[in-house]
KOLGU-4560 file (N, C-alpha, C; in nm, 3 decimals, padded with zeros to 5 digits):
<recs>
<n_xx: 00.194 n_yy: 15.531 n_zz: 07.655 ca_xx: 00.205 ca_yy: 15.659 ca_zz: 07.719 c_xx: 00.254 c_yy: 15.759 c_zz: 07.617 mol: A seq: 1 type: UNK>
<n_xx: 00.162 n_yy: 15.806 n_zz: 07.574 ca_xx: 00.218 ca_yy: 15.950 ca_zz: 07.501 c_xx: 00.291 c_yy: 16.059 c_zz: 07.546 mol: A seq: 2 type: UNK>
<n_xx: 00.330 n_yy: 16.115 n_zz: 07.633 ca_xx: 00.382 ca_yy: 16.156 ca_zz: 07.748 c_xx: 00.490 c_yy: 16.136 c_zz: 07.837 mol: A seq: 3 type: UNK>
<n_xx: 00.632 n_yy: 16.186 n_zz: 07.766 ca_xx: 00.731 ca_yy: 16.101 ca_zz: 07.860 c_xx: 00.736 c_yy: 16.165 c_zz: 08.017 mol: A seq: 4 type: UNK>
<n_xx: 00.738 n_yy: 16.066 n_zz: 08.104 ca_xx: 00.771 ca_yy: 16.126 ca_zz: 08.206 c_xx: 00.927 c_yy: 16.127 c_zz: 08.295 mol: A seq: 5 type: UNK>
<n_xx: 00.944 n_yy: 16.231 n_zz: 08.385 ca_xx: 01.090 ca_yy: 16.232 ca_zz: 08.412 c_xx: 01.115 c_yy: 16.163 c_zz: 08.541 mol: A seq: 6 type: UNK>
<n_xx: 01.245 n_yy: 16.073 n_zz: 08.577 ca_xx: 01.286 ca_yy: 15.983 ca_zz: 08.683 c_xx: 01.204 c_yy: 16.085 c_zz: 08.789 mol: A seq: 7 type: UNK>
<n_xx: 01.229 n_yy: 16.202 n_zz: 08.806 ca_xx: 01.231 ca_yy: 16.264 ca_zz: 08.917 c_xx: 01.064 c_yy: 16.348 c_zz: 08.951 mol: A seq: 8 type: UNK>
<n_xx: 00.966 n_yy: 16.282 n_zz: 08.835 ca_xx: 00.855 ca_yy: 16.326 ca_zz: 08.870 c_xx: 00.768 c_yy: 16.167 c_zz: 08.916 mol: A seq: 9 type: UNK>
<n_xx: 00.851 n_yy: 16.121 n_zz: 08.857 ca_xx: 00.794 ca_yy: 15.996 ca_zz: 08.925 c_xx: 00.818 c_yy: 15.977 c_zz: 09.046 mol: A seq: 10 type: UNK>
<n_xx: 00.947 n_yy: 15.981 n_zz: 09.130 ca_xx: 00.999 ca_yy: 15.985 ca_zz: 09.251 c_xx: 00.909 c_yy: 16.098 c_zz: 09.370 mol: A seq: 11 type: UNK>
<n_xx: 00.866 n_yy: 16.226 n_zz: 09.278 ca_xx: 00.767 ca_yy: 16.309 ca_zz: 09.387 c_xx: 00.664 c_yy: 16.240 c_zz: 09.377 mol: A seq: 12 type: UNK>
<n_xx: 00.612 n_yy: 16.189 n_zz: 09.258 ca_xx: 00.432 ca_yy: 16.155 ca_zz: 09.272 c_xx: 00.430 c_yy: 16.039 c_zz: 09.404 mol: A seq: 13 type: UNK>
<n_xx: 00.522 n_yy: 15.913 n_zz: 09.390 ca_xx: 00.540 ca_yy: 15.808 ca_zz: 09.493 c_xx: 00.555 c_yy: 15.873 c_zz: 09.644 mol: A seq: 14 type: UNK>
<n_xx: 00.643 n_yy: 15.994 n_zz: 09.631 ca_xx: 00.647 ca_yy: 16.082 ca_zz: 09.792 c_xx: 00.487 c_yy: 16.096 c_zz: 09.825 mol: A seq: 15 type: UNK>
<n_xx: 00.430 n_yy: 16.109 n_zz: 09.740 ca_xx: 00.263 ca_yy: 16.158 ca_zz: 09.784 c_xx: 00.148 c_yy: 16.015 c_zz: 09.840 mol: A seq: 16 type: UNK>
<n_xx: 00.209 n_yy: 15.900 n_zz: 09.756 ca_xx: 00.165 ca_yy: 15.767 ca_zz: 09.875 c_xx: 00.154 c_yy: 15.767 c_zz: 09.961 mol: A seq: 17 type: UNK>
<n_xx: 00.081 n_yy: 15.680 n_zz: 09.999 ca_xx: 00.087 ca_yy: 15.622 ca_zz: 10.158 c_xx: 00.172 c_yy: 15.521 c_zz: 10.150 mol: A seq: 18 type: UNK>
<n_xx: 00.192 n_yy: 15.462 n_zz: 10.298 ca_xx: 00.312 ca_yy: 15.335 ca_zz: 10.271 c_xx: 00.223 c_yy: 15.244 c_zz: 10.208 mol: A seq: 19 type: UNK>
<n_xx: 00.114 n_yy: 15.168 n_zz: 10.217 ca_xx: 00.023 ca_yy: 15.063 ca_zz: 10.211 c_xx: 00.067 c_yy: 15.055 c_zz: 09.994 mol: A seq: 20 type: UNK>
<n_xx: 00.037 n_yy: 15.180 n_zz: 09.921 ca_xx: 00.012 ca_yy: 15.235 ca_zz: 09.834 c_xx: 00.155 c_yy: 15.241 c_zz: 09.736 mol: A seq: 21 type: UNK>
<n_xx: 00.291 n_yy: 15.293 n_zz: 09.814 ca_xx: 00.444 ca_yy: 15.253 ca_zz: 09.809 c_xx: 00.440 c_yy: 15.125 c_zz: 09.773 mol: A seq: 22 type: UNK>
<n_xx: 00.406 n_yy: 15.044 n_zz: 09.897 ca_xx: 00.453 ca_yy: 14.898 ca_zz: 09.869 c_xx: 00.392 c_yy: 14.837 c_zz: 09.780 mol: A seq: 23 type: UNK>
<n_xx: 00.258 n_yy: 14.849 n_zz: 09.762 ca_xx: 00.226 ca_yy: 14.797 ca_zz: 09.613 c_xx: 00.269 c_yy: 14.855 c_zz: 09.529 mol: A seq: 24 type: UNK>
<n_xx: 00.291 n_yy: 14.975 n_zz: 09.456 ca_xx: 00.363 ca_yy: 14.998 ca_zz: 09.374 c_xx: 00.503 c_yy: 14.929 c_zz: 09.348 mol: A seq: 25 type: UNK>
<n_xx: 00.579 n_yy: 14.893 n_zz: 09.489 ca_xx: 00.694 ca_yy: 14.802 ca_zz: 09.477 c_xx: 00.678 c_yy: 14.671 c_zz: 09.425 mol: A seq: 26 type: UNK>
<n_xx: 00.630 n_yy: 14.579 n_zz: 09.460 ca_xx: 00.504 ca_yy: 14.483 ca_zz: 09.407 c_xx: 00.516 c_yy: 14.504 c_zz: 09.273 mol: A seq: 27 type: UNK>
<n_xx: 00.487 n_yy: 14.566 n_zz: 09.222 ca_xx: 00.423 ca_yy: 14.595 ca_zz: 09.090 c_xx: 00.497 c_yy: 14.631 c_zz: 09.015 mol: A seq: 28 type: UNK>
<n_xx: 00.621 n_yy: 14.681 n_zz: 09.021 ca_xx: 00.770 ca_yy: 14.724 ca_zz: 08.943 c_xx: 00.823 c_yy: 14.615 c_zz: 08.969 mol: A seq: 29 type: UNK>
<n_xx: 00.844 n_yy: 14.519 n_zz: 09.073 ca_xx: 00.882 ca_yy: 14.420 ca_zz: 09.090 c_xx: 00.859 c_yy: 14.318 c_zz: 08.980 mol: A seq: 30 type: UNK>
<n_xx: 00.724 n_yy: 14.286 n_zz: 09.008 ca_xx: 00.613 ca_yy: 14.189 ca_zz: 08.903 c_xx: 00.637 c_yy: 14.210 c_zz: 08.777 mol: A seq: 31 type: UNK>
<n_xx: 00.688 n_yy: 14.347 n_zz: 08.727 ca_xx: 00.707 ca_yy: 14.373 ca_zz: 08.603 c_xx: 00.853 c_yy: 14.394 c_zz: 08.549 mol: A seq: 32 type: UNK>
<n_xx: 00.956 n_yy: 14.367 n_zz: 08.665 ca_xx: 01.069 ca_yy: 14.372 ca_zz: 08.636 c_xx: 01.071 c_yy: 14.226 c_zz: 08.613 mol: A seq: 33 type: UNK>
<n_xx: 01.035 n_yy: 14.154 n_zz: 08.641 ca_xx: 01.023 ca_yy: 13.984 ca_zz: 08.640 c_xx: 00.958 c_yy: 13.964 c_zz: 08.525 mol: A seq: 34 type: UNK>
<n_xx: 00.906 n_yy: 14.010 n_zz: 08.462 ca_xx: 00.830 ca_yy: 13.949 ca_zz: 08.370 c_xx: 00.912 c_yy: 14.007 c_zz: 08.220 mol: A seq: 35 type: UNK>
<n_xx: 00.969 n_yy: 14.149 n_zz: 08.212 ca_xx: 01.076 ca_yy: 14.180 ca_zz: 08.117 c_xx: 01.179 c_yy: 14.083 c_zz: 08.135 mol: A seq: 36 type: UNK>
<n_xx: 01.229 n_yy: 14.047 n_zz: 08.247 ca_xx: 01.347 ca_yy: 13.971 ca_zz: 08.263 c_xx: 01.328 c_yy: 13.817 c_zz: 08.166 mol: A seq: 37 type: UNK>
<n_xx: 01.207 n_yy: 13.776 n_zz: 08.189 ca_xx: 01.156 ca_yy: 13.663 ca_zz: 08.098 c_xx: 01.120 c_yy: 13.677 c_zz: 07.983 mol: A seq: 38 type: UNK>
<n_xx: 01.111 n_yy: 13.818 n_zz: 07.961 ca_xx: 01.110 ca_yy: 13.850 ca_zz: 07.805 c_xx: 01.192 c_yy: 13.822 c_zz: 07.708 mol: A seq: 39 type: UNK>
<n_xx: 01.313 n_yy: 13.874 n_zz: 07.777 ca_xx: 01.446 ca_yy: 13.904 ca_zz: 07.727 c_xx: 01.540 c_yy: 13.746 c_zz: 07.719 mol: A seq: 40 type: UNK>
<n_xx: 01.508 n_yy: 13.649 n_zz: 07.852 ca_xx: 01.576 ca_yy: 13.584 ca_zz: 07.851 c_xx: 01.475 c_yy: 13.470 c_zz: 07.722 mol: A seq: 41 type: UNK>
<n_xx: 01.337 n_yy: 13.493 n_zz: 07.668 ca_xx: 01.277 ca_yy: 13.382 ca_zz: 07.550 c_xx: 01.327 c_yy: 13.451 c_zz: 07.504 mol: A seq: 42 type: UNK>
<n_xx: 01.387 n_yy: 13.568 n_zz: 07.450 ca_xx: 01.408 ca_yy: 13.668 ca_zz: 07.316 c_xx: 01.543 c_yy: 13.615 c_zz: 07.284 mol: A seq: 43 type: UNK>
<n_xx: 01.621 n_yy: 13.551 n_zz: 07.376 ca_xx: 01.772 ca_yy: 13.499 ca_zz: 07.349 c_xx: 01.777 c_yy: 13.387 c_zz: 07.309 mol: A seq: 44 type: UNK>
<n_xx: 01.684 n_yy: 13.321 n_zz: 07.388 ca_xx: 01.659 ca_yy: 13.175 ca_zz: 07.364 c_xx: 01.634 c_yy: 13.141 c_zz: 07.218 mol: A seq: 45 type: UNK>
<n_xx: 01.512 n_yy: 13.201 n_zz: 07.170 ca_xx: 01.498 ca_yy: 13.190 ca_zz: 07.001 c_xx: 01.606 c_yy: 13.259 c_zz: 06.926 mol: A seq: 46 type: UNK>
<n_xx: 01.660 n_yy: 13.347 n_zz: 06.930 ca_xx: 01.776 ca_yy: 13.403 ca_zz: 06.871 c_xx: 01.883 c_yy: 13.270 c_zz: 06.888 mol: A seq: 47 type: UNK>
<n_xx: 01.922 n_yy: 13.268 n_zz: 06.989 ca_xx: 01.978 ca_yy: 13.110 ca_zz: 07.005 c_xx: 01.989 c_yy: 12.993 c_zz: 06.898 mol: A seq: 48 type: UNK>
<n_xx: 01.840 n_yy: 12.978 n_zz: 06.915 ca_xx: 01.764 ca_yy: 12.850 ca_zz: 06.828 c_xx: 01.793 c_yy: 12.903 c_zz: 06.670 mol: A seq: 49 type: UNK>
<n_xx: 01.766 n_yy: 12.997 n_zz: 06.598 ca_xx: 01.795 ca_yy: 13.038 ca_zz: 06.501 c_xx: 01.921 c_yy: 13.031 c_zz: 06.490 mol: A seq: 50 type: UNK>
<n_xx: 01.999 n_yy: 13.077 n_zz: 06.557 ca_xx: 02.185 ca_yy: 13.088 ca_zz: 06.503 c_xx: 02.202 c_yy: 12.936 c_zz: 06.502 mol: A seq: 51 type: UNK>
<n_xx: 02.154 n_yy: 12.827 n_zz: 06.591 ca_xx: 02.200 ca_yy: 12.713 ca_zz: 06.610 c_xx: 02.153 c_yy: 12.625 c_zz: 06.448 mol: A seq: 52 type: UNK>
<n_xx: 02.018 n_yy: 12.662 n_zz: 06.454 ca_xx: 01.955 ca_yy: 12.599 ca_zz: 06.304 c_xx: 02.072 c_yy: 12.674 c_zz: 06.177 mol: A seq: 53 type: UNK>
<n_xx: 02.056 n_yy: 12.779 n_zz: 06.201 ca_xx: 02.174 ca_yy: 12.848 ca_zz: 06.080 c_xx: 02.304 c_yy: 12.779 c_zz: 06.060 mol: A seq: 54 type: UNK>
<n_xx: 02.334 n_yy: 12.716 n_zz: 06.153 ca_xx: 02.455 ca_yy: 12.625 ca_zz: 06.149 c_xx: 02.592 c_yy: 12.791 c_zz: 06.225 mol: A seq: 55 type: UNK>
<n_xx: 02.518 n_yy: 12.851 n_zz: 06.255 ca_xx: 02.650 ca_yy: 12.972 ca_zz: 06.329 c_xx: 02.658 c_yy: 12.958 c_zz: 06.444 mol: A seq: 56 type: UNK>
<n_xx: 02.670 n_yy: 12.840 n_zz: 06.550 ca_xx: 02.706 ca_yy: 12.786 ca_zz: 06.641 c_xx: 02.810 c_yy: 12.677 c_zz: 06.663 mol: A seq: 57 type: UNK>
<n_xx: 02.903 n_yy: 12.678 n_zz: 06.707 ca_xx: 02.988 ca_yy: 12.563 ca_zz: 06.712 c_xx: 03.022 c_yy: 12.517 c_zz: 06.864 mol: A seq: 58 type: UNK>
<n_xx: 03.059 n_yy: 12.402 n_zz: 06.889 ca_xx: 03.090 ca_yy: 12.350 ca_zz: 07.021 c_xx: 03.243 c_yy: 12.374 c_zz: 07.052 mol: A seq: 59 type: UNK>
<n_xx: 03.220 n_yy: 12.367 n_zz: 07.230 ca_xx: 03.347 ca_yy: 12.474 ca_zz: 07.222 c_xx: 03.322 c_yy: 12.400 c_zz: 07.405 mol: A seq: 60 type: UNK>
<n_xx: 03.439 n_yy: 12.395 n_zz: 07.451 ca_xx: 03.463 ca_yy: 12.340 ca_zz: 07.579 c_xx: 03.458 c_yy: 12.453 c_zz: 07.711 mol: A seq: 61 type: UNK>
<n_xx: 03.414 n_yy: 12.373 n_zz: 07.789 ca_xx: 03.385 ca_yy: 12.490 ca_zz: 07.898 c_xx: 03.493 c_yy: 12.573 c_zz: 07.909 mol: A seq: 62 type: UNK>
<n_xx: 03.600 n_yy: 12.547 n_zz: 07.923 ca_xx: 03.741 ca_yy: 12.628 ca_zz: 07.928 c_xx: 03.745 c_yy: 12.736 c_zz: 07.852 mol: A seq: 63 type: UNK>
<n_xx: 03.683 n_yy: 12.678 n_zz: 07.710 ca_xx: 03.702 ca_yy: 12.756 ca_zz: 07.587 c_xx: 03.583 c_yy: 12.905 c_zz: 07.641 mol: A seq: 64 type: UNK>
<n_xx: 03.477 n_yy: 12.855 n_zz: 07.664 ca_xx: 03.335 ca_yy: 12.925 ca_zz: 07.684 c_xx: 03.412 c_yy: 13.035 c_zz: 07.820 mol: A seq: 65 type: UNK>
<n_xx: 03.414 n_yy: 12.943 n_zz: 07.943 ca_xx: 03.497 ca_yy: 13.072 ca_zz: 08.071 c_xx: 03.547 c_yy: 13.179 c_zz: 07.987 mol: A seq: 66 type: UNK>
<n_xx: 03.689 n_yy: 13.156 n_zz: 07.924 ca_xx: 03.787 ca_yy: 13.271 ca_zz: 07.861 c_xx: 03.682 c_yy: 13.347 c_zz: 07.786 mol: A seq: 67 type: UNK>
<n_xx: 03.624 n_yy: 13.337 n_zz: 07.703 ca_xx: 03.521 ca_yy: 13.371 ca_zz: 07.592 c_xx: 03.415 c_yy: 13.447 c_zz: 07.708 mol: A seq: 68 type: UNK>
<n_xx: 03.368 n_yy: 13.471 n_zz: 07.782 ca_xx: 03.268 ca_yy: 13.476 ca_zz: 07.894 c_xx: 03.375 c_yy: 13.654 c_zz: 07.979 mol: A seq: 69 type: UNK>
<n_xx: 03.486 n_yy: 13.544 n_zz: 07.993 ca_xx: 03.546 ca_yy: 13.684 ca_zz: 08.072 c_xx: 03.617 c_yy: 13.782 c_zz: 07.984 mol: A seq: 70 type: UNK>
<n_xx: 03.677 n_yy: 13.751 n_zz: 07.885 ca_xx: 03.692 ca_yy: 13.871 ca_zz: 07.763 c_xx: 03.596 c_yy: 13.973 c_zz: 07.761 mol: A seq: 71 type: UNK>
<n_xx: 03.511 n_yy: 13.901 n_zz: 07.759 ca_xx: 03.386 ca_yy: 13.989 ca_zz: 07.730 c_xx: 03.315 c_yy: 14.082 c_zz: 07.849 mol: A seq: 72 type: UNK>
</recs>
């Protein structure tokens, strides 16, 4: 998209749907919020795999991981 568009012109164009037309569009932000979500979570996974091969991973006990988890 060459063309940015703004939250709030998107929000009128969807006012101009029909419901039938809404809900697939929901569908379809849906479908594609799901599918970034799986993007992101292989994009960690190999980042993962790399730090682990690098040897910049160490084992560390669940206790250890919780505290480490809620610091954060």
């Amino acid at each position: 998209m060459s063309e940015s568009v703004h939250f709030g012109e998107v929000l009128e164009a969807a006012d101009q749907l029909s419901v039938d037309e809404k809900e697939e569009l929901i569908a379809i932000l849906r479908r594609r919020l799901a599918e970034e979500g799986r993007r992101r979570v292989i994009a960690d996974v190999e980042e993962a795999g790399k730090e682990f091969k690098a040897g910049a991973c160490k084992a560390v006990s669940v206790d250890e991981l919780m505290r480490e988890i809620q610091d954060n």
